[in-house]
Phi, psi and omega in degrees: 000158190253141146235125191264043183224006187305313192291338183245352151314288204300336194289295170317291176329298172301332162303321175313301197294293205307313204294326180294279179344285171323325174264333173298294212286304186273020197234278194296056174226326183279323157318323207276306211288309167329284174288019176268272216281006154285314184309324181283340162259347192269009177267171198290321186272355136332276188285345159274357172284324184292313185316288161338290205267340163264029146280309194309314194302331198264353164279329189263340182267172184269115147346069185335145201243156206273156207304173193276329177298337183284304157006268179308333178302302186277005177263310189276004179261356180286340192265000000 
């Protein structure tokens, strides 16, 4: 019997098969990058990389500065 739709079956099917491939694929790629980077922090040069940037962070950020009402609060208890 003709089927005038055979050409756009076979086409889905291979979308189906590549989209599985595809998720399969992108699964161990996520794993594979997971247990990269936990191996890489729990190594030595990890936790002094970690160390290295929350010294900077903790050197470089600003001092919060206190609201304009505290201000004005502590000017009027001098008077």
């Amino acid at each position: 019997m003709f089927d005038p739709l055979k050409k756009e079956k076979a086409n889905l099917n291979q979308a189906r098969i590549n989209a599985e491939v595809a998720r399969k694929y992108s699964k161990r790629q996520f794993e594979n990058a997971k247990s990269k980077s936990k191996s890489f922090i729990s190594s030595p040069t990890g936790i002094a990389g970690m160390f290295v940037a929350g010294s900077i962070k903790g050197a470089t950020s600003d001092i919060p500065k206190p609201s304009s009402s505290l201000l004005l609060s502590l000017f009027l208890k001098l008077f």
